[in-house]
C-alpha positions, 0 to 999 in steps of 0.5 A, spaced: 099 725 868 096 727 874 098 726 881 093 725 886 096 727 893 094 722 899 085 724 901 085 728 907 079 726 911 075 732 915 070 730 920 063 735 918 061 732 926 062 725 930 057 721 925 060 724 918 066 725 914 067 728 908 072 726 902 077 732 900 083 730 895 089 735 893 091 736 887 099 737 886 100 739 879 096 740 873 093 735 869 096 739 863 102 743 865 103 746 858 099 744 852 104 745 845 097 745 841 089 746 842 087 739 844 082 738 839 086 741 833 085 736 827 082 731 830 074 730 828 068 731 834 062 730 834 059 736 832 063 735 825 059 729 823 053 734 824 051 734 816 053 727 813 057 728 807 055 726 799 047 727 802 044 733 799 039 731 794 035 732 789 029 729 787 024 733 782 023 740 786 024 737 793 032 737 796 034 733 802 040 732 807 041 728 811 044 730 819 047 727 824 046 727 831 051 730 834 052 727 841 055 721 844 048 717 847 041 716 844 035 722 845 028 721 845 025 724 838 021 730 842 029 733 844 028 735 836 027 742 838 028 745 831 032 743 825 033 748 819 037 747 812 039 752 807 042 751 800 046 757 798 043 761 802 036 760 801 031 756 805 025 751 803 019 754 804 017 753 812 011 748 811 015 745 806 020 742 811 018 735 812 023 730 816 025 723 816 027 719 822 027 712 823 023 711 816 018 715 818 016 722 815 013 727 819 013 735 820 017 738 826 012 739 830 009 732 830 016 731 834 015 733 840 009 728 842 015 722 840 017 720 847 017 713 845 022 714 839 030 714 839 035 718 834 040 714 836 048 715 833 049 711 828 043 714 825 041 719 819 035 725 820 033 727 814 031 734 812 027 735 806 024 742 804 021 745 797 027 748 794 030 747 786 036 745 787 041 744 780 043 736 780 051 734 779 054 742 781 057 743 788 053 747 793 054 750 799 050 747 805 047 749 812 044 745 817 043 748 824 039 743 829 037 744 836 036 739 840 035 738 848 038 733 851 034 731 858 038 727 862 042 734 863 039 739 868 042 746 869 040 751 873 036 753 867 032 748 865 034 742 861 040 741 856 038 745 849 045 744 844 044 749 838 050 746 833 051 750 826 055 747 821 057 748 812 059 744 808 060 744 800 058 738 797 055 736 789 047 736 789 045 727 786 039 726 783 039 719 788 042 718 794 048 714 794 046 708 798 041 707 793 046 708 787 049 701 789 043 696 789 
């Protein structure tokens, strides 16, 4: 634990005063391990698991937002997938989020939309996919998050990440029904 020492009060001029506080030992002195080794982030939920689909000729996944809050849809910056190395075709890329499909580039003008957390985006592009055989997936997504401003401009997260999963010719939620 951190231990604070007492405030230390400096007059900046008769009128105004600054608050400075000294630390006087680390918060971690020493650490045995990475403080992240074995435990989940966010950016470890970026591609849901068990959601590679294969529907026909079209293959979908689904993605996760990887960031605590809610963004607007038109932080969506660029989202791509790849299975086993190859990619959809770039006008084939469809995505789906709150039950609406749309192209990437219809997303910039969704000021009024949410992604939220508990939500799936889902990527979909033409690309032949064999069902009931494990493959590797990659998603990448870069998304702006704009109630963080830098000296260089708004926040952008670029996240990457693969995943090997079995391709299902439906989505799990609706196997059950």
């Amino acid at each position: 634990m951190t231990s604070i020492g007492n405030p230390v009060w400096a007059a900046l001029d008769r009128r105004t005063y600054a608050r400075v506080t000294r630390i006087t030992k680390p918060a971690h002195p020493k650490r045995i391990r990475a403080p992240l080794e074995g435990k989940a982030v966010i950016s470890d939920r970026l591609i849901e698991e068990n959601s590679l689909v294969v529907d026909g000729g079209r293959t979908s996944v689904d993605v996760r937002i990887p960031w605590y809050r809610a963004v607007p849809a038109s932080c969506i910056a660029d989202v791509s997938f790849t299975v086993d190395g190859r990619t959809p075709p770039a006008g084939s890329v469809r995505v789906e989020l709150n039950g609406t499909e749309r192209r990437l580039d219809e997303f910039a003008a969704l000021v009024e939309e949410q992604w939220f957390p508990t939500d799936a985006l889902t990527v979909s592009g033409d690309l032949e996919v064999e069902s009931g055989t494990e493959h590797l997936v990659s998603v990448e997504l870069k998304l702006f998050i704009p109630y963080i401003v830098t000296a260089h401009g708004v926040l952008m997260i670029d996240e990457r990440k693969e995943m090997r999963m079995t391709a299902n010719s439906v989505r799990p939620t609706e196997a059950v029904r």
